[in-house]
MARVORO-463651 format. One record per residue: x, y, z of N, C-alpha, C, O in turn; residue number from 1; residue in one letter. Coordinates in pm, whole numbers. Layout:
N
     n.px     n.py     n.pz    ca.px    ca.py    ca.pz     c.px     c.py     c.pz     o.px     o.py     o.pz   pos   code
        X        Y        Z        X        Y        Z        X        Y        Z        X        Y        Z   NUM      A
...
***
This chain:
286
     n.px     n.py     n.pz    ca.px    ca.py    ca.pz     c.px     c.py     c.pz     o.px     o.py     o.pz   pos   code
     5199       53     7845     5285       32     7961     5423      -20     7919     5534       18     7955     1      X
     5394     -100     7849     5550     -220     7741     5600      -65     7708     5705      -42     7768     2      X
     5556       42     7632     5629      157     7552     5735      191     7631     5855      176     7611     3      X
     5640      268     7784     5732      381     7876     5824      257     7923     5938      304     7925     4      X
     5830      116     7965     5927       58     7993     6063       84     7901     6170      127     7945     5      X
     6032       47     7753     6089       60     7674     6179      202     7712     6276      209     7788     6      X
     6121      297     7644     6172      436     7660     6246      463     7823     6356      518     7828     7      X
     6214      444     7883     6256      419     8011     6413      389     8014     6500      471     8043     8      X
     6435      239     7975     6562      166     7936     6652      267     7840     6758      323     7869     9      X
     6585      272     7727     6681      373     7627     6724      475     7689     6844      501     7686    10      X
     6625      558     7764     6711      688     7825     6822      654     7870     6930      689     7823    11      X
     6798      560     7995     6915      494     8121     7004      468     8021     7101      543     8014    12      X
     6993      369     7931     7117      369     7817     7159      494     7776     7241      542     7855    13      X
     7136      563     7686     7188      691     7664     7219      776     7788     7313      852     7765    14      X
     7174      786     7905     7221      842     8044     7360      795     8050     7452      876     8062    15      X
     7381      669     8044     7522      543     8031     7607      617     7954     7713      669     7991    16      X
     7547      622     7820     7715      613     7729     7723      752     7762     7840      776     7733    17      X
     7674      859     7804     7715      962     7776     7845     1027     7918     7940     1102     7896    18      X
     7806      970     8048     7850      955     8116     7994      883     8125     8094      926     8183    19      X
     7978      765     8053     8100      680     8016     8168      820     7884     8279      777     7854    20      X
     8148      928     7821     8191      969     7689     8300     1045     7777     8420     1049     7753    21      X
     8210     1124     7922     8223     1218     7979     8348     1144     8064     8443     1223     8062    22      X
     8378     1035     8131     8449     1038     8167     8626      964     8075     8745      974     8106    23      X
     8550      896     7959     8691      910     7878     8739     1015     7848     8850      992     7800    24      X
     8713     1146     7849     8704     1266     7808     8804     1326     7936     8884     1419     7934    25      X
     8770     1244     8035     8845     1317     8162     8972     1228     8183     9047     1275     8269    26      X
     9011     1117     8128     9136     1077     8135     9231     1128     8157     9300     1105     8256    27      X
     9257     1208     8072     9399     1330     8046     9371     1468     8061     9257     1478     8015    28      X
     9401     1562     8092     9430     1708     8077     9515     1731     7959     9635     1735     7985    29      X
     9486     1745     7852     9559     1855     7744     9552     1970     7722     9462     2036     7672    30      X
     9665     2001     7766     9738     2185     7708     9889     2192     7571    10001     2144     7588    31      X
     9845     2255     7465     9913     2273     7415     9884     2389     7271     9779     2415     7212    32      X
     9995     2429     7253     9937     2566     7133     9856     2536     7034     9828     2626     6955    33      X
     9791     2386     7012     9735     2348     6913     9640     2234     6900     9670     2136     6831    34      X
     9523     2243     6968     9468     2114     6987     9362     2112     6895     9334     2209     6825    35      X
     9296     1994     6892     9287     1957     6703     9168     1839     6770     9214     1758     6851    36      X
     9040     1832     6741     8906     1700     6771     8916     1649     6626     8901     1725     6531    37      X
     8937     1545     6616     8921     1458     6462     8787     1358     6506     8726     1373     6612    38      X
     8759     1271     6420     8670     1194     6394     8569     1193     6516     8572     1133     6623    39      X
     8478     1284     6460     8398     1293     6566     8430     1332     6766     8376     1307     6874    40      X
     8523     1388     6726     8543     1443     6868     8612     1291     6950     8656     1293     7065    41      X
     8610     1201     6887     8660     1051     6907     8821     1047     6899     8879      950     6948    42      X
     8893     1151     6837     9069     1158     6847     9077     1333     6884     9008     1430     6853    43      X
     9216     1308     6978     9223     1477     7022     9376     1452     6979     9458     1376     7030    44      X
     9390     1549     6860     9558     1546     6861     9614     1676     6883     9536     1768     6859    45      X
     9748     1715     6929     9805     1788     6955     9964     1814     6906    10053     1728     6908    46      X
     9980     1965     6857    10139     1980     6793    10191     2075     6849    10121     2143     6924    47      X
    10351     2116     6826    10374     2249     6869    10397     2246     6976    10359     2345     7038    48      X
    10492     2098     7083    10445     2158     7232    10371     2086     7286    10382     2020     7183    49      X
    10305     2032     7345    10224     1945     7451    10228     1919     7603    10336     1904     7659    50      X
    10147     1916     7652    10152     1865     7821    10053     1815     7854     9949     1880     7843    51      X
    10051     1686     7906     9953     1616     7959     9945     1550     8104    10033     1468     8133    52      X
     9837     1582     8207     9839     1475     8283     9720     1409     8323     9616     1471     8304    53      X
     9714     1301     8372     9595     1222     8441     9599     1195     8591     9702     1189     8659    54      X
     9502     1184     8623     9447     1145     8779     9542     1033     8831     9489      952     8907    55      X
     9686     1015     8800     9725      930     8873     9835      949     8872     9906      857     8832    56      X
     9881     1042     8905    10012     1100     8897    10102     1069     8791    10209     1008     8789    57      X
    10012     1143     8677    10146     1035     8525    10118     1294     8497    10023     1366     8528    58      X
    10220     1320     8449    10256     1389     8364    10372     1391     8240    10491     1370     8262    59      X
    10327     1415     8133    10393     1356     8028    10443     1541     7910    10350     1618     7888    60      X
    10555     1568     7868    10543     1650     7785    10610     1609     7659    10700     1525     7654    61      X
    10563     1671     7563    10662     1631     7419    10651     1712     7313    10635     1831     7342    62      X
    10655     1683     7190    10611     1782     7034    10494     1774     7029    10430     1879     7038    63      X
    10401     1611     7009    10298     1611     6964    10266     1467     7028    10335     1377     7078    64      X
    10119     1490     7001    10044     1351     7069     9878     1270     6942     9861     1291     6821    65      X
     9830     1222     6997     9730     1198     6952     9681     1080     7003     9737      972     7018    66      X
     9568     1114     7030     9467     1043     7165     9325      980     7150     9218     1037     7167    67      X
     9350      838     7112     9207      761     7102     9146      754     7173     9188      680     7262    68      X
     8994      822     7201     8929      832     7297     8880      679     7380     8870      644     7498    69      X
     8842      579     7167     8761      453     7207     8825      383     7241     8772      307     7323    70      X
     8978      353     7208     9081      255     7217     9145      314     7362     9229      253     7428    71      X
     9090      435     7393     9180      506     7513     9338      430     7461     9384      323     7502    72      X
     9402      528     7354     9536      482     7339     9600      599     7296     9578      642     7182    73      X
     9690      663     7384     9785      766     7349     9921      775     7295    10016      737     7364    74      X
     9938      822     7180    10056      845     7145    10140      950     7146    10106     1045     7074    75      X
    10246      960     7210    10347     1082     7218    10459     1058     7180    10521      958     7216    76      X
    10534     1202     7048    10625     1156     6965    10715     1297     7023    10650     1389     7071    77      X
    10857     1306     7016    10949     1418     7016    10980     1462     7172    10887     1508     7238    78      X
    11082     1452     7216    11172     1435     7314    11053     1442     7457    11045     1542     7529    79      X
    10982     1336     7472    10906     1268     7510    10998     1295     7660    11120     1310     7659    80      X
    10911     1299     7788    10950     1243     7926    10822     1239     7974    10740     1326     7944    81      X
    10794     1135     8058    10697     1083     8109    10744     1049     8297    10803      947     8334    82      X
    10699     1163     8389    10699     1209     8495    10592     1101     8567    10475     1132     8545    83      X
    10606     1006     8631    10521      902     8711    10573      968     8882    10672      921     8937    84      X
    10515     1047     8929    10518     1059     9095    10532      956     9201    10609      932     9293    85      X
    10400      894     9136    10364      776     9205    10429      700     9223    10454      686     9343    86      X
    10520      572     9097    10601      562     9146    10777      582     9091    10849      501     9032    87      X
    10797      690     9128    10901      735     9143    10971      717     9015    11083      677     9045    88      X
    10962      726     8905    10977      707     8809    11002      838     8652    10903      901     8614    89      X
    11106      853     8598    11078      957     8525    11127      880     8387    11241      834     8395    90      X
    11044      855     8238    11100      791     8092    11148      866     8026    11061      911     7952    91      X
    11231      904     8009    11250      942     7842    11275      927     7703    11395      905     7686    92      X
    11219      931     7608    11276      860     7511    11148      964     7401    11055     1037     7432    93      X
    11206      921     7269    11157     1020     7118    10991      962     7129    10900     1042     7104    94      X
    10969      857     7157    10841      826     7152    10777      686     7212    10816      570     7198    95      X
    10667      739     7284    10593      655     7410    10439      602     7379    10356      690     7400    96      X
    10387      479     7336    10254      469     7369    10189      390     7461    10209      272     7492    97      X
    10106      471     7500    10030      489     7684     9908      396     7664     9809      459     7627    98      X
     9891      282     7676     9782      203     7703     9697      243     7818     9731      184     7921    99      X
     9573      347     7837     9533      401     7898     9432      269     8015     9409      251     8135   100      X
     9407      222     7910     9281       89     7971     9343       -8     8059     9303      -50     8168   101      X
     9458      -40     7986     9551     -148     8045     9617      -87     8126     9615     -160     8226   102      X
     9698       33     8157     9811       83     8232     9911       42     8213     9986       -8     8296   103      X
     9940       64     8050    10082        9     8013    10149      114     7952    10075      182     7882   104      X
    10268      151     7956    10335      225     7872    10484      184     7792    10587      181     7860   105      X
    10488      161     7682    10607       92     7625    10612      160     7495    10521      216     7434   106      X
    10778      141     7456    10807      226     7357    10963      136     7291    11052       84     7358   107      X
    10950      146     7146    11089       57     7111    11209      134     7026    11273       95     6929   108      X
    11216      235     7087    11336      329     7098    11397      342     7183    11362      280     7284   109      X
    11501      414     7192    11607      421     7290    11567      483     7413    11517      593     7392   110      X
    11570      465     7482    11500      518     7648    11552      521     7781    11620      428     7823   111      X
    11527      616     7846    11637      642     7973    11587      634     8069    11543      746     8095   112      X
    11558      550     8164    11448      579     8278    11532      594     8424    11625      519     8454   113      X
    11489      692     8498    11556      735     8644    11468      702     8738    11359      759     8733   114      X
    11494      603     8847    11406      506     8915    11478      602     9061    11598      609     9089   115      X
    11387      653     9119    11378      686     9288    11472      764     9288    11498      784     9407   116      X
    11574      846     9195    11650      941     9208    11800      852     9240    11901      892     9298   117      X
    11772      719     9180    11880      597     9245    11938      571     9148    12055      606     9131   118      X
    11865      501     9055    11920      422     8946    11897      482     8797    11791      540     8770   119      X
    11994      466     8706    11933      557     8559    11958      398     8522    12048      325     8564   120      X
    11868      371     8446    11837      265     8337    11836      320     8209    11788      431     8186   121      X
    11911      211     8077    11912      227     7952    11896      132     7876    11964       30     7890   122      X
    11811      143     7786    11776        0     7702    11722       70     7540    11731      190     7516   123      X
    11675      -16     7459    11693       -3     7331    11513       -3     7305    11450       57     7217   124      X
    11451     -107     7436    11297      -99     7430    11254      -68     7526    11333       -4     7595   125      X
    11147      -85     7573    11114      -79     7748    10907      -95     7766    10816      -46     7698   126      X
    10907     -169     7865    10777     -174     7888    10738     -144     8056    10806     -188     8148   127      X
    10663      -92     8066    10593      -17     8239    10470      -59     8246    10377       -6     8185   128      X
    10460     -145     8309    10319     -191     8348    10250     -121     8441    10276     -189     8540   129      X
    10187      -40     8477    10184       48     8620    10101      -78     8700    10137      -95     8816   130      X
    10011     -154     8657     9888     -221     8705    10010     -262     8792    10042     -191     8887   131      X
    10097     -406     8752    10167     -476     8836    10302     -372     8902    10353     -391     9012   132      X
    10334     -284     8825    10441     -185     8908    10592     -265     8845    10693     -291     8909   133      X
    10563     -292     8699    10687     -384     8657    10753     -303     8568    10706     -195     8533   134      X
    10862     -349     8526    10928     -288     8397    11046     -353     8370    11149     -373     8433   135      X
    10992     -390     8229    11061     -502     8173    11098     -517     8013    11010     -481     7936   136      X
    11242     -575     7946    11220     -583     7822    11302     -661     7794    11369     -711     7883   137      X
    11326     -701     7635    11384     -854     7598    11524     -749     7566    11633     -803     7583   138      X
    11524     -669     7541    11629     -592     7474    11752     -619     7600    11735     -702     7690   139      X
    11879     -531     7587    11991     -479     7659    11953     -403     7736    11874     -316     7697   140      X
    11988     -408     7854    11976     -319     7981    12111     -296     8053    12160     -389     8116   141      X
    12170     -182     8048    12249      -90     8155    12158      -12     8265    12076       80     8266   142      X
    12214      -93     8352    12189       -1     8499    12284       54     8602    12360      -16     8669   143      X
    12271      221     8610    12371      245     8654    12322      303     8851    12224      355     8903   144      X
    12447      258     8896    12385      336     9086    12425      495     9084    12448      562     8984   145      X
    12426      533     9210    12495      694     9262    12605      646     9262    12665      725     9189   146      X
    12682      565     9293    12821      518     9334    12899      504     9167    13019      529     9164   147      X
    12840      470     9052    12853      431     8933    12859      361     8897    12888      357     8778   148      X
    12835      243     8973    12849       98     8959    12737       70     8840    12617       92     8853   149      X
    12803       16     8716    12687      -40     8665    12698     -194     8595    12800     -256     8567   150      X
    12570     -230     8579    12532     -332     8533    12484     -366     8408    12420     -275     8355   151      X
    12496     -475     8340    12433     -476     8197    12407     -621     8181    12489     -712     8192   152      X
    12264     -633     8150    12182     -783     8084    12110     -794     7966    12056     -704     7901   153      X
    12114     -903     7946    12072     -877     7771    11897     -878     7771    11813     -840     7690   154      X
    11893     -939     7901    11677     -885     7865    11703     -889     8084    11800     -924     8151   155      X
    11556     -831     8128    11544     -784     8246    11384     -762     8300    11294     -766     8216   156      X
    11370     -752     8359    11243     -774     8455    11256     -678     8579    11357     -718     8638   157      X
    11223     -610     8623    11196     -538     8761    11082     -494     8826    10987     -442     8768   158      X
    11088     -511     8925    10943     -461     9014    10975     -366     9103    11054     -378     9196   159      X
    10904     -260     9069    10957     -143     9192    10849     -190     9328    10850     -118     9428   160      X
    10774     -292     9326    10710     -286     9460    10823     -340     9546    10846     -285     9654   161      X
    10911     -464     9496    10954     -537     9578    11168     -504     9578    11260     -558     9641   162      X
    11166     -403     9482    11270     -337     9390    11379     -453     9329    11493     -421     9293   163      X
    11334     -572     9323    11418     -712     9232    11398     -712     9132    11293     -728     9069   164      X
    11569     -683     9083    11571     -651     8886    11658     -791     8890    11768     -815     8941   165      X
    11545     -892     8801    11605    -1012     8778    11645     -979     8608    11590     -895     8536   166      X
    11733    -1052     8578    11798    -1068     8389    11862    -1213     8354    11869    -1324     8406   167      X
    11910    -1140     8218    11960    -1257     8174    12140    -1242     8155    12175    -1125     8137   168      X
    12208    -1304     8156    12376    -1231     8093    12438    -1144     8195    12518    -1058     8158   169      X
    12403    -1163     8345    12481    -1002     8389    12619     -985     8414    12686    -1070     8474   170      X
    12677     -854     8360    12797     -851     8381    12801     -673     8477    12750     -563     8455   171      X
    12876     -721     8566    12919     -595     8637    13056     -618     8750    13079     -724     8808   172      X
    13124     -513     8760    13203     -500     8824    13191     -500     9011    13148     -394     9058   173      X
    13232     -629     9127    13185     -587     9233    13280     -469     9275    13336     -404     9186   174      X
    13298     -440     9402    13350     -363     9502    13458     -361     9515    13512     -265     9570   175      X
    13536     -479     9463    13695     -457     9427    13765     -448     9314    13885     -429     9294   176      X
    13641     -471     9216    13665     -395     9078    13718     -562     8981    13778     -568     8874   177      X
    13663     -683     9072    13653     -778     9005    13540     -773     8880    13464     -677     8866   178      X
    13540     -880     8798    13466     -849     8704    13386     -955     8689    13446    -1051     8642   179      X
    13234     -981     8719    13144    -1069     8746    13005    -1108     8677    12897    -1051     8693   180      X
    13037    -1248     8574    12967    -1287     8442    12880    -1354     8543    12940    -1414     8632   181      X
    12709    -1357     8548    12605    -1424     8587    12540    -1438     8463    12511    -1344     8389   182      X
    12508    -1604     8430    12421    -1667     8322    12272    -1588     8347    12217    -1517     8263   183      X
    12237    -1609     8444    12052    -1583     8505    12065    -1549     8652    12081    -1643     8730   184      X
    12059    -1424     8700    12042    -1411     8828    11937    -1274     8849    11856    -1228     8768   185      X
    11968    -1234     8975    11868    -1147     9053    11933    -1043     9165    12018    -1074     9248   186      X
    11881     -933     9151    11947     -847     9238    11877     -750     9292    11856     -647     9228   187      X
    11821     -769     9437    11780     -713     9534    11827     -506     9564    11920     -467     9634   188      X
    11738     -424     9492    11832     -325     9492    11799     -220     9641    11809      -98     9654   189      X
    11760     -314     9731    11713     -234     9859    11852     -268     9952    11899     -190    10036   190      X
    11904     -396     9919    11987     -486    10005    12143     -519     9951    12225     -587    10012   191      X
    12160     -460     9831    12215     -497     9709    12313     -638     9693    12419     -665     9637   192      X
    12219     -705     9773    12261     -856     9699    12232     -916     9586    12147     -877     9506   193      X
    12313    -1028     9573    12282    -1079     9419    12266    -1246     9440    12338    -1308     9518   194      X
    12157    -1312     9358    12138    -1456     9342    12154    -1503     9207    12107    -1450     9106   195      X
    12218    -1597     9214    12230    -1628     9058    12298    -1782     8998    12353    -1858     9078   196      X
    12291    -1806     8900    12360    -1915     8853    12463    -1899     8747    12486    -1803     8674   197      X
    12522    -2021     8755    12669    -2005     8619    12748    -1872     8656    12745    -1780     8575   198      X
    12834    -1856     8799    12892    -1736     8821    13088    -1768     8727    13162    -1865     8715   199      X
    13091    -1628     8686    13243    -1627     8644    13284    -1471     8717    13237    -1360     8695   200      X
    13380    -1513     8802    13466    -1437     8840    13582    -1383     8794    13667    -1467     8768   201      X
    13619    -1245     8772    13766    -1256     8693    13792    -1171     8786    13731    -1071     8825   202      X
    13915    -1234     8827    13994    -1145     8977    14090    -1049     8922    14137    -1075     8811   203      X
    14132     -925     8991    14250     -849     8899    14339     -903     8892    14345     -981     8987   204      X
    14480     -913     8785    14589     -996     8720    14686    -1007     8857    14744    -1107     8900   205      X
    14683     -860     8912    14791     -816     8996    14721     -841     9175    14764     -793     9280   206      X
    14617     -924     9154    14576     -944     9332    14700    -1051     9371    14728    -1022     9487   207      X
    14769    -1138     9337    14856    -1233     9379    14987    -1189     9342    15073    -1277     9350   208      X
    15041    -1038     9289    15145    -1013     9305    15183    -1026     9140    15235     -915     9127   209      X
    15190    -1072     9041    15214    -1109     8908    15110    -1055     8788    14998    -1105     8781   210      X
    15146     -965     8708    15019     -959     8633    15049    -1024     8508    15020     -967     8404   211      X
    15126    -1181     8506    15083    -1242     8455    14952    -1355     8444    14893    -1413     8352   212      X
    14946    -1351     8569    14823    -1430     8589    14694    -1403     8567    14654    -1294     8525   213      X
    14631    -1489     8591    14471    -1451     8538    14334    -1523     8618    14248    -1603     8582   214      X
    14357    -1467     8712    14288    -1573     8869    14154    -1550     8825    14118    -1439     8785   215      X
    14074    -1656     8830    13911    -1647     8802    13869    -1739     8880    13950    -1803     8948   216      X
    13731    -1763     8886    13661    -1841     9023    13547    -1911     8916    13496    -1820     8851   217      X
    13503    -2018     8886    13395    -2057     8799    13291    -2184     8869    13327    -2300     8883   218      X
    13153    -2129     8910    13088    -2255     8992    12958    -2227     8912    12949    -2170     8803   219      X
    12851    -2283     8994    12696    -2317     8975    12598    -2259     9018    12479    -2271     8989   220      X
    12657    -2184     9099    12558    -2060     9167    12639    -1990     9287    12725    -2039     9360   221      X
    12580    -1851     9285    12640    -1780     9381    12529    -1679     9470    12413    -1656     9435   222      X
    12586    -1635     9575    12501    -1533     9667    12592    -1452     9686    12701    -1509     9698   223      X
    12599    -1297     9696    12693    -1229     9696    12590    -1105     9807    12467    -1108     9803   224      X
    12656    -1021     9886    12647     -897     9912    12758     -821     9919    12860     -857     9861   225      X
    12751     -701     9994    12849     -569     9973    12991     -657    10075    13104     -623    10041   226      X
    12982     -747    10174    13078     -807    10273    13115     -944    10200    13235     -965    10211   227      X
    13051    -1040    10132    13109    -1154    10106    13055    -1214     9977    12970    -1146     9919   228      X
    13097    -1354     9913    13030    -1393     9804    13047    -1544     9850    13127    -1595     9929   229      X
    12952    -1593     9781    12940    -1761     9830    12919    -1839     9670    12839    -1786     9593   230      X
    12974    -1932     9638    13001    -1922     9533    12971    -2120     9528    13076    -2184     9538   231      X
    12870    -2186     9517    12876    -2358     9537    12950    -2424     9411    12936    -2353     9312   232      X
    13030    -2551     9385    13079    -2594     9298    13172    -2477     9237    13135    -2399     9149   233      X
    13277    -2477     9288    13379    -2358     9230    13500    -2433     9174    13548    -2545     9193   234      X
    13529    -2328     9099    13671    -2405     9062    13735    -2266     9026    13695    -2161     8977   235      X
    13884    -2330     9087    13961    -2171     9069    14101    -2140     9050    14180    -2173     9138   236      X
    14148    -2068     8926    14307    -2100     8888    14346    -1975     8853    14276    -1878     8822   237      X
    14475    -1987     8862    14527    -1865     8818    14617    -1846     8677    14658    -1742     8627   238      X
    14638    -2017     8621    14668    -2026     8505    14597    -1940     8399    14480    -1904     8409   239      X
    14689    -1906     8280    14650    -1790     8158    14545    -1922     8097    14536    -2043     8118   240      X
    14479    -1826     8014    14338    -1908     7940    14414    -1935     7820    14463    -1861     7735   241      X
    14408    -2091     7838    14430    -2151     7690    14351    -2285     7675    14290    -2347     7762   242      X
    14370    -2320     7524    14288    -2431     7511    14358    -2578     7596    14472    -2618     7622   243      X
    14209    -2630     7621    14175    -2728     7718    14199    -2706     7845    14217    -2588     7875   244      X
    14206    -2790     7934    14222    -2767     8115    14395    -2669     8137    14505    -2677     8082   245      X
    14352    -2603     8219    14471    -2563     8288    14566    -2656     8389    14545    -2753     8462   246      X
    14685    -2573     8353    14765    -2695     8458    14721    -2752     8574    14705    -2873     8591   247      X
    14699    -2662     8659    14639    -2660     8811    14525    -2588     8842    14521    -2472     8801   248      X
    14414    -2641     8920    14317    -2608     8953    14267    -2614     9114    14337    -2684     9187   249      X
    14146    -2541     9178    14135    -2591     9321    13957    -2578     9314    13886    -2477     9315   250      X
    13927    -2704     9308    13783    -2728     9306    13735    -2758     9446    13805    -2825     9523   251      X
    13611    -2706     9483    13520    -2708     9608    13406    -2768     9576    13349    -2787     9469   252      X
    13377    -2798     9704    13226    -2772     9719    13103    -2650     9735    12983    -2638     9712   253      X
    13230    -2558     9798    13213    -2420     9879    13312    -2360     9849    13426    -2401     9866   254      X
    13277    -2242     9795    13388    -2129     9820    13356    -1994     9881    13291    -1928     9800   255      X
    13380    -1923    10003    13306    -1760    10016    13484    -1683    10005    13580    -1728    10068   256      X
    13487    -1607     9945    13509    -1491     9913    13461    -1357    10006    13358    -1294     9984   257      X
    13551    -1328    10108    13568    -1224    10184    13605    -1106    10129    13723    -1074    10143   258      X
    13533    -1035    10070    13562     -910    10012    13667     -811    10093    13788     -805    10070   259      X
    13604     -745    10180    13671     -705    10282    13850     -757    10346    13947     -683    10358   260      X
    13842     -875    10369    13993     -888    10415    14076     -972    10293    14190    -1015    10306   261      X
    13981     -986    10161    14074    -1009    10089    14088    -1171    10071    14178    -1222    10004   262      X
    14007    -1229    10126    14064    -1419    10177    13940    -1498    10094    13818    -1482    10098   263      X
    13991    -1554    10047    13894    -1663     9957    13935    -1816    10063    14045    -1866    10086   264      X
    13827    -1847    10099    13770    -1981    10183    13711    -2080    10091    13628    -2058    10002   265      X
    13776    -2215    10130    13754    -2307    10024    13684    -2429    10096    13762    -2468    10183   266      X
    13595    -2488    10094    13553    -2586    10209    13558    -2719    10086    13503    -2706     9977   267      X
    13641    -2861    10132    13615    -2998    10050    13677    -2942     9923    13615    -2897     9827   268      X
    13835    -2955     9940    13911    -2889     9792    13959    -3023     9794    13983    -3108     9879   269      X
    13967    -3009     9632    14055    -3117     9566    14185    -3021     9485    14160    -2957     9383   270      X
    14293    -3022     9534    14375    -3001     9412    14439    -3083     9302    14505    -3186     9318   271      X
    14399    -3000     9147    14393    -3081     9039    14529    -3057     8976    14582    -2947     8994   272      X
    14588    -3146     8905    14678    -3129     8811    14615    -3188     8677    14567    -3300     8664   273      X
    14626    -3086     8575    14565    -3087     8436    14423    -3239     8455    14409    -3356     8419   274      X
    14348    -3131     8536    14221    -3211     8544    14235    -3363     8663    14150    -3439     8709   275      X
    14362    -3355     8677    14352    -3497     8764    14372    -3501     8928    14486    -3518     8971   276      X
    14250    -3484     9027    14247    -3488     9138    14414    -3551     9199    14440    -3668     9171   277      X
    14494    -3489     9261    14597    -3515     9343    14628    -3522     9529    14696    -3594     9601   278      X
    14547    -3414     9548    14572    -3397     9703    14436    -3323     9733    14394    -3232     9662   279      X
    14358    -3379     9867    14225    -3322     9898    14292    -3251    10041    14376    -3293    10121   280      X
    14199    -3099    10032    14182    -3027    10139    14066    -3010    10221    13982    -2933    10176   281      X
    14033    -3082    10366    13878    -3036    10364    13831    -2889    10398    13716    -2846    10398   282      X
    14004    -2794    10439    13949    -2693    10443    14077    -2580    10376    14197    -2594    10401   283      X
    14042    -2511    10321    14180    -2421    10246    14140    -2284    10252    14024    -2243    10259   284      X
    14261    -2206    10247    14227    -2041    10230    14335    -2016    10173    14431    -2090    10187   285      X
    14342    -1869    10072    14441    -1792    10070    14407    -1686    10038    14489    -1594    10030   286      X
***
């Protein structure tokens, strides 16, 4: 009676792995002029050409691949694009490996990714988590819009669920073609606002009539959208950059920046002469 128990179990086991063989086996669809079973039917590689897809809306084409059944870990080398439907997503780059188990795909070559037919992204590495819907890397990131506006941080984070590409370093040009240094911020790309800290503003030479000047805005954090910018602890001159304090300065508490009509609002100004508080405004514009 102990035997057929026995035998019993072993089948159901072997029923198991073979089922489990059968469906690592079904991961991917491979087509290509040259497919190749190595170690025991345990690696499927492919040259000459390739196309692959899986049950989750990933299609991928390139030169060549090669595909761990046990590690479920795919590698694809030669002008590589990786087609995600799902979400909205197309990679390109010389070479991609596909963490099949995990749902990761990252690669540390140069790579181009086109997000919702919106944004082209460029970076030097790149990682796609599909599980969390992230994509993220320590490297340089340019991001460019339809409009051409682009952006560049020295490492980056994004979530297409919630579409907030937070970084580090950002520099981009707003809407009047000012030029805008964020230490660490965040940018909402449904709403296209921005949150952030350590803002530097560099205003054009010629907004006050003189292109000798060199008007910049420097505070502690800012909120910006497409109509205004809010800018806390500001300070703001139009003196040329030289060493130590500038002649004159106009420090806040508050500053918003009216894109649109052009008017920078100053709430609790002190005006400074070479650093030394002289005359307080509690409310200023120009």
């Amino acid at each position: 009676m102990k035997n057929k128990k026995i035998i019993t179990i072993v089948n159901i086991f072997v029923f198991l792995l073979l089922i489990a063989n059968q469906v690592i086996a079904q991961e991917f669809n491979f087509k290509g002029s040259e497919i190749i079973f190595l170690d025991k039917e345990n690696k499927i590689r492919g040259i000459n050409g390739i196309n692959l897809t899986d049950n989750n809306g990933i299609k991928i084409t390139g030169e060549k691949f090669e595909y761990d059944k046990i590690k479920m870990l795919l590698n694809v080398e030669g002008n590589v694009i990786i087609y995600d439907d799902v979400n909205k997503l197309v990679l390109k780059s010389d070479k991609f490996t596909y963490n099949k188990k995990k749902e990761i795909i990252y690669t540390k070559t140069i790579t181009t990714a086109e997000y919702n037919k919106e944004y082209l992204l460029d970076s030097n590495e790149l990682t796609f988590d599909r599980s969390t819907k992230k994509i993220f890397s320590q490297k340089k990131l340019s991001i460019k819009d339809l409009k051409g506006n682009t952006t560049t941080m020295s490492s980056f984070d994004l979530s297409l669920s919630t579409k907030l590409l937070k970084g580090n370093n950002l520099e981009f040009l707003d809407e009047s073609s000012n030029k805008v240094y964020i230490k660490k911020g965040m940018i909402n790309l449904n709403t296209k606002e921005v949150i952030g800290k350590d803002p530097i503003i560099l205003f054009e030479n010629s907004i006050f009539g003189n292109l000798e000047n060199q008007p910049r805005l420097k505070g502690n954090s800012i909120y910006s959208n497409q109509n205004n910018s809010k800018i806390g602890k500001a300070t703001f001159t139009t003196c040329k950059k030289v060493d130590g304090c500038p002649p004159w300065t106009l420090s806040a508490s508050e500053v918003n920046h009216d894109k649109e009509k052009q008017v920078i609002n100053y709430k609790d100004t002190w005006l400074k002469l070479y650093d030394y508080p002289v005359f307080y405004f509690p409310k200023f514009f120009h």
